[in-house]
MARGUDREN-499196 format. One record per residue (C-alpha): residue number from 0; residue in three letters; chain; x, y, z. Coordinates in Angstrom, 3 decimals, padded with zeros to 6 digits. Layout:
<rs>
+-----+------+-------+----------+----------+----------+
:  nr : rest : kette :        X :        Y :        Z :
+-----+------+-------+----------+----------+----------+
: NUM :  ALA :     A :        X :        Y :        Z :
...
+-----+------+-------+----------+----------+----------+
</rs>
This chain:
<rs>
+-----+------+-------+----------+----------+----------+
:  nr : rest : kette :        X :        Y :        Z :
+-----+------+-------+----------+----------+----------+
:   0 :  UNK :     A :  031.335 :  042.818 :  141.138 :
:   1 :  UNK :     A :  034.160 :  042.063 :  138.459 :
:   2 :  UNK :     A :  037.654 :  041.254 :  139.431 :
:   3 :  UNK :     A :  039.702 :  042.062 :  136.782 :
:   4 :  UNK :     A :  042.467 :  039.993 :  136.018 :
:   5 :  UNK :     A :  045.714 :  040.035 :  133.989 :
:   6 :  UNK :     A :  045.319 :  036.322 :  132.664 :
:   7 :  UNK :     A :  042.261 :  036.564 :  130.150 :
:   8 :  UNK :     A :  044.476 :  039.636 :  128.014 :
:   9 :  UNK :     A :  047.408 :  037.629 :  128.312 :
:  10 :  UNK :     A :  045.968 :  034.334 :  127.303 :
:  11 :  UNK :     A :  044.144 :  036.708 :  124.219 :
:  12 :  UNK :     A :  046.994 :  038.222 :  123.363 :
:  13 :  UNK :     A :  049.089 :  035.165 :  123.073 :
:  14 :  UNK :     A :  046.193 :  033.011 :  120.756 :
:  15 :  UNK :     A :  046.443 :  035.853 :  118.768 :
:  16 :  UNK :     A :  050.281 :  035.749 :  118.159 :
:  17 :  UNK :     A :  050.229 :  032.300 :  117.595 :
:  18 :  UNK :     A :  047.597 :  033.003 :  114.768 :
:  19 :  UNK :     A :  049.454 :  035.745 :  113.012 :
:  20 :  UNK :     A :  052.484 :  032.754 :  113.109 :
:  21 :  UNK :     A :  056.332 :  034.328 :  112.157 :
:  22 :  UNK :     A :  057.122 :  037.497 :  114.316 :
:  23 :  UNK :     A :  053.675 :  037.439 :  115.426 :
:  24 :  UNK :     A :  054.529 :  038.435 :  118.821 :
:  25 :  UNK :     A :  056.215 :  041.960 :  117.352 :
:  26 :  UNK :     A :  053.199 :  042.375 :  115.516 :
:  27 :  UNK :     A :  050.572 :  041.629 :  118.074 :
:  28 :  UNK :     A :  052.328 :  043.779 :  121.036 :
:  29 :  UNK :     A :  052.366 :  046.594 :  118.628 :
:  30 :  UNK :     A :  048.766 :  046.089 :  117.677 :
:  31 :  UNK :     A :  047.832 :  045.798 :  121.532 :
:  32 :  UNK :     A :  050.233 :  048.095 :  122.823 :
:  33 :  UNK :     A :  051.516 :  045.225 :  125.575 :
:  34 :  UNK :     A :  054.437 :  044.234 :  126.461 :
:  35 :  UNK :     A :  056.912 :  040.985 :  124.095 :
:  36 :  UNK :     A :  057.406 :  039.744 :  127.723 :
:  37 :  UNK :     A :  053.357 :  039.565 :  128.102 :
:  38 :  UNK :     A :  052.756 :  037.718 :  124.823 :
:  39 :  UNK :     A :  054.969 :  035.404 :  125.367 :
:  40 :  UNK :     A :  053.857 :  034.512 :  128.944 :
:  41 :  UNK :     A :  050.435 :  034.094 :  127.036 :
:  42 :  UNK :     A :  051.347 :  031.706 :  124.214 :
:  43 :  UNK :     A :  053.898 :  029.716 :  126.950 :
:  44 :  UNK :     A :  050.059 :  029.159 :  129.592 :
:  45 :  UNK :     A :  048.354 :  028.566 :  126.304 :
:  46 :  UNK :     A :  050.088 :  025.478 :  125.414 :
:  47 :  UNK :     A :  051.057 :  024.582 :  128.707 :
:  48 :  UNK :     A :  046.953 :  024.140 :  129.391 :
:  49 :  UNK :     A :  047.363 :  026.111 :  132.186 :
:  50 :  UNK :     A :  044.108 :  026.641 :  133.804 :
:  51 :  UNK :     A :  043.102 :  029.654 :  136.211 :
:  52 :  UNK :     A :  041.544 :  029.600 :  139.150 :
:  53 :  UNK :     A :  037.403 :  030.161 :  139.334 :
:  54 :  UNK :     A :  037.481 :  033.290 :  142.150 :
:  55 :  UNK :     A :  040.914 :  033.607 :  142.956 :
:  56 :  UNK :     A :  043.033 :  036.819 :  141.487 :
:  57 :  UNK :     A :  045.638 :  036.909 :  143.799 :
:  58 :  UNK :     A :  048.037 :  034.228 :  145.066 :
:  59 :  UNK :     A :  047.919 :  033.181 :  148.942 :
:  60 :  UNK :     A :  049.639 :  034.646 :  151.048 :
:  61 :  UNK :     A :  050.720 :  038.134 :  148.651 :
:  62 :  UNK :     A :  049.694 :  041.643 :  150.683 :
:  63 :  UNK :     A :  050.966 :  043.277 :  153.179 :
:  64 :  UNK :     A :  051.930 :  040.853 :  156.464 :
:  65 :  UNK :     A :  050.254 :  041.689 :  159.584 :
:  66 :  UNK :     A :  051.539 :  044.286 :  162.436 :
:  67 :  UNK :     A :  052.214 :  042.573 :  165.244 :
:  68 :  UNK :     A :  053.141 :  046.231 :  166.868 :
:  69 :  UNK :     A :  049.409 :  047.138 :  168.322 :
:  70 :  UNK :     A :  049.876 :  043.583 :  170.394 :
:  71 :  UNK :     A :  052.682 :  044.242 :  172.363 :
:  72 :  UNK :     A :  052.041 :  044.902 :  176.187 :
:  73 :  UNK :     A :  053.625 :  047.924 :  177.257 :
+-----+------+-------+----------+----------+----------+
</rs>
């Protein structure tokens, strides 16, 4: 089963920006159709080596909190 993730497009998008060099964020998020915002976070966890987890996708504790409702004597 593959979880996909966000990361690997952003880290792709972001080598490739800092390839095309000058305005090569304009140019790559037209070519991709993504986001400045998302290139940038790619080149920024590029060179800040950031590496991603092996199975997580999700960080702890995100989702919906429990209902503590059902519990409750009546």
């Amino acid at each position: 089963m593959f979880i996909y993730s966000q990361m690997p497009e952003r880290l792709y998008v972001g080598l490739e920006a800092m390839k095309a060099g000058y305005n090569g964020v304009a140019e790559v998020s037209e070519q991709f159709d993504v986001h400045k915002h998302t290139v940038r976070r790619g080149k920024k966890e590029l060179l800040q080596e950031i590496v991603p987890p092996a199975k997580k996708v999700r960080q702890k504790g995100g989702g919906r909190k429990k209902n503590d409702f059902n519990k409750q004597s009546a």
